[in-house]
N, C-alpha and C positions, 0 to 999 in steps of 0.2 A: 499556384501554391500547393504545395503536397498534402492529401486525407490523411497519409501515415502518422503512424507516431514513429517510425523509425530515424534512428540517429543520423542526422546526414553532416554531412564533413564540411566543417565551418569554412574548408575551400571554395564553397560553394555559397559561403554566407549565411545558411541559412540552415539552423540547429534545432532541432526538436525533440525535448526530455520525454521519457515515456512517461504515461500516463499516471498519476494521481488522485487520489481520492481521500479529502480531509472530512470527518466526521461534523464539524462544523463551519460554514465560510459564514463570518459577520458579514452584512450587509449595509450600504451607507444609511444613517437614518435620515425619513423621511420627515415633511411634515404630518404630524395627524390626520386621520383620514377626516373628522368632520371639520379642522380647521381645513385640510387644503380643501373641500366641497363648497365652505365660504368663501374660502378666497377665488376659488376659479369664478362660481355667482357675481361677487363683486366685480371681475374682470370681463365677463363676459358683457355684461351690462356696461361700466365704465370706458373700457376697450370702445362700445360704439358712440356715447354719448359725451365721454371727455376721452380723445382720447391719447391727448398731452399731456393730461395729469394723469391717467394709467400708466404711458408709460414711464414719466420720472418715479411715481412708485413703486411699478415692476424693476425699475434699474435699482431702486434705492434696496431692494430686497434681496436681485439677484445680486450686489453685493457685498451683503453681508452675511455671514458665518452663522450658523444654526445654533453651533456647540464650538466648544470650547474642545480642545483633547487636553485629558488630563492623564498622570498614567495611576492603574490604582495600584501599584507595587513597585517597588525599587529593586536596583539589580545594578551588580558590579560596574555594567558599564556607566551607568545615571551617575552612581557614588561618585563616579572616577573624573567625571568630566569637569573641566575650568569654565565654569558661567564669566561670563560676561555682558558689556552692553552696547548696544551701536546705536548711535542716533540716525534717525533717517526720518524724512517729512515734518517733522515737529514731535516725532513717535522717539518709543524709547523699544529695541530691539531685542529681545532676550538671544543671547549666541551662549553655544557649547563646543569646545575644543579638547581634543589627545592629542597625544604624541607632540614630537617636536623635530618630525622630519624636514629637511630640505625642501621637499615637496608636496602642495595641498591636495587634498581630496575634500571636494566641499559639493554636501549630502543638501539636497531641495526634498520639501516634503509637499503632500498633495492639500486640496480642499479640506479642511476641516480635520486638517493633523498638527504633527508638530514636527519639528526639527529632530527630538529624540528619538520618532517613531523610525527612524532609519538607523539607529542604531546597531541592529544586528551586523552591518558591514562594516564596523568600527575595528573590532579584532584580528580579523584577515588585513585589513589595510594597515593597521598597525604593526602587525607581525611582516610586513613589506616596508616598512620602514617609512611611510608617509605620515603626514599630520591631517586630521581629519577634521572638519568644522562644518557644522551646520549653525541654526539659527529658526527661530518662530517667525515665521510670516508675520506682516502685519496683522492682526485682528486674528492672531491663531495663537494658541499654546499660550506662553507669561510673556508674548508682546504686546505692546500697547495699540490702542486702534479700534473700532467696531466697524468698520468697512472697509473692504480692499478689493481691487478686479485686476487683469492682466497687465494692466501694463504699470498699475501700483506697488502692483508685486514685483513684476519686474524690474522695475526702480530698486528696490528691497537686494533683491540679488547682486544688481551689477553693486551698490555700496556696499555687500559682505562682501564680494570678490576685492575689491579697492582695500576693502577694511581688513583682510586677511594677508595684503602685498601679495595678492593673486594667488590664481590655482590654477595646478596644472590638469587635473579631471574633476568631472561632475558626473552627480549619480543624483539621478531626479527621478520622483514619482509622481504620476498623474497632473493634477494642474500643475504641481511644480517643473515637469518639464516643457509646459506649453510656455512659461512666466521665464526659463530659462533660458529658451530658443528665442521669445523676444525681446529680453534682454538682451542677448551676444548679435542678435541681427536688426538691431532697429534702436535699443540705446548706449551699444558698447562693441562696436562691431570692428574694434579694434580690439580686443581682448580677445586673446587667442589660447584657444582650449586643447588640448593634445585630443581627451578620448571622453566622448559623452553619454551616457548611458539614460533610455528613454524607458522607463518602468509604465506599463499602462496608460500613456499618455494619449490622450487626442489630439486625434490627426486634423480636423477640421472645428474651427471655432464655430461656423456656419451651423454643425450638426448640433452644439451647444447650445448655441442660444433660441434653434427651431424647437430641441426637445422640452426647454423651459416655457418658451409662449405656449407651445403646447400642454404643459404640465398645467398653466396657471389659467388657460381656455381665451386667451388672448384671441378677439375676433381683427381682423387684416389691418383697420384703422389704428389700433395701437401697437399695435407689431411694424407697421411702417415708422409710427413715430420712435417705437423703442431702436429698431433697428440705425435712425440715422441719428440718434444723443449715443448710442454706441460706436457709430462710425465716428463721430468728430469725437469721441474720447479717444478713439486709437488711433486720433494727430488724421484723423481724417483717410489711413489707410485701408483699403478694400478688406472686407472679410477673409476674403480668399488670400490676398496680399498677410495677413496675420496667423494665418490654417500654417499648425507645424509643416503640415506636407510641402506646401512651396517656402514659410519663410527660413527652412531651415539650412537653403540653397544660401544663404546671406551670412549664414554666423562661420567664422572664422574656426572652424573645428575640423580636427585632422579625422579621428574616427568616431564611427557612432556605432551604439548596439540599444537593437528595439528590443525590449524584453515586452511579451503580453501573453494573457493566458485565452486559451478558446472558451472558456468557460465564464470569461467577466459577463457582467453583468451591468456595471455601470461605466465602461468603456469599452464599443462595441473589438471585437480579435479586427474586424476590419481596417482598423486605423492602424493597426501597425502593418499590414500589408501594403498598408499607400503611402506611410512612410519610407516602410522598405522598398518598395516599386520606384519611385522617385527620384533615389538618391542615390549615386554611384559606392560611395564609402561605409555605406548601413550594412553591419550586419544583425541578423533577425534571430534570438530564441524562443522558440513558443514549448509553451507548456499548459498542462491539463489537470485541471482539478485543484488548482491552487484560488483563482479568482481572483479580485479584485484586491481586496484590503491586506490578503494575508501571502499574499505574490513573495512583497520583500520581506517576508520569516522566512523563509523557508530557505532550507541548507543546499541543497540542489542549484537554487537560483543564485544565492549569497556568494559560495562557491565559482559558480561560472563567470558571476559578475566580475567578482577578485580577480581573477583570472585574467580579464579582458583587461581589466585597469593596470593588472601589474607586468601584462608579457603580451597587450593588444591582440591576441587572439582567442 
């Protein structure tokens, strides 16, 4: 993969914005530094002496949502959009829609966002004449719910795609495009997507759930137990078997574009290199100085993405 920043000709797949530099990049919040010292304490000890009940409460933690996104301002596009509601699991769904094109454009948001937070791409895709819909994850934004994991979520997706009489592209962020890939190749792999667009996404669930036992000081005995109440939640398939990099060989999708920045921080530029590596139909834009959270603001990216959804190059 090329050091340059220079422009290479998306003939080749693989596009690279010059470099950037934003005066501030928010960062995902963590927990407290003296709650996480308690909780790792806890785990460390727990981890060796129970450590079946470490893991069902490390599972019960890894999935549930920190924070809530809220947004603290309004703005033209928010005002404009048609709220709605889906039901999915016993859950009540909060969804947002424009336009009233022929054909969807339906916007995934990542960990601990919301469906609005992708809103910047609403205007381009509207001035293209498509109809845009997102929606709040479970346990994210004004849906209902206090825990969700991948393949709950993914549940979530394939019933907006159902719930909207389908869509022709997708534009996901971060977790949402890992919840999106297992959706289309493992609960809906008949739903066929023209062009999918992979915003800072993780390439490997494997490197996920090592950097969390690790976060939380999980000694081997509860890291085995955690790791196999995780395997039989994902219907008993292999870690690897779930990793975007290989499951995305399964979903029914004509093109894909990795978008990631060299600069994230909380999903490493490698993942989209292995995504890209992998898959014949990927193409890859990287960019610098944008990061993690503020990737999808920014005009550069919004821009190129439009681009890709409305003319697939």
């Amino acid at each position: 993969m090329p050091d340059s920043m220079t422009p290479i000709s998306i003939d080749k797949k693989l596009e690279v914005l010059p470099h950037f530099q934003l005066e501030t990049l928010p960062g995902n919040p963590h927990p407290k530094p003296f709650g996480l010292v308690l909780l790792r304490m806890f785990f460390r000890l727990a981890g060796w002496v129970l450590p079946t009940l470490a893991a069902r409460l490390a599972l019960a933690i890894f999935a549930r949502p920190r924070i809530r996104a809220r947004h603290k301002y309004s703005d033209e596009i928010l005002e404009s959009a048609r709220v709605f509601e889906i039901p999915y699991d016993n859950l009540v769904l909060k969804a947002y829609e424009w336009g009233a094109g022929k054909e969807t454009v339906l916007l995934v948001h990542g960990w601990e966002s919301r469906g609005t937070a992708l809103r910047s791409f609403v205007p381009g895709l509207l001035e293209a004449g498509y109809r845009v819909v997102t929606f709040d994850g479970p346990a994210h934004g004004d849906s209902q719910g206090k825990r969700t994991d991948l393949v709950h979520f993914a549940g979530a997706v394939k019933t907006v795609i159902n719930k909207a009489g389908g869509v022709k592209h997708i534009i996901t962020h971060s977790f949402g495009g890992a919840t999106t890939v297992f959706a289309l190749s493992y609960l809906a792999p008949d739903i066929s997507i023209d062009k999918l667009v992979l915003i800072a996404v993780p390439a490997r669930t494997t490197q996920v759930v090592s950097d969390y036992l690790e976060l939380i000081a999980m000694p081997r005995p509860g890291r085995v137990r955690f790791r196999d109440m995780l395997q039989n939640h994902y219907n008993h398939l292999t870690f690897s078997a779930v990793d975007v990099e290989n499951s995305l060989a399964n979903a029914n999708v004509n093109k894909v574009l990795v978008v990631h920045d060299r600069s994230d921080t909380a999903v490493t530029f490698e993942s989209a290199g292995r995504i890209f590596e992998n898959h014949a139909n990927v193409s890859m834009l990287v960019t610098h100085g944008f990061g993690h959270f503020q990737l999808v603001k920014q005009k550069p990216v919004i821009e190129r993405v439009t681009a890709f959804i409305c003319n697939g190059q």
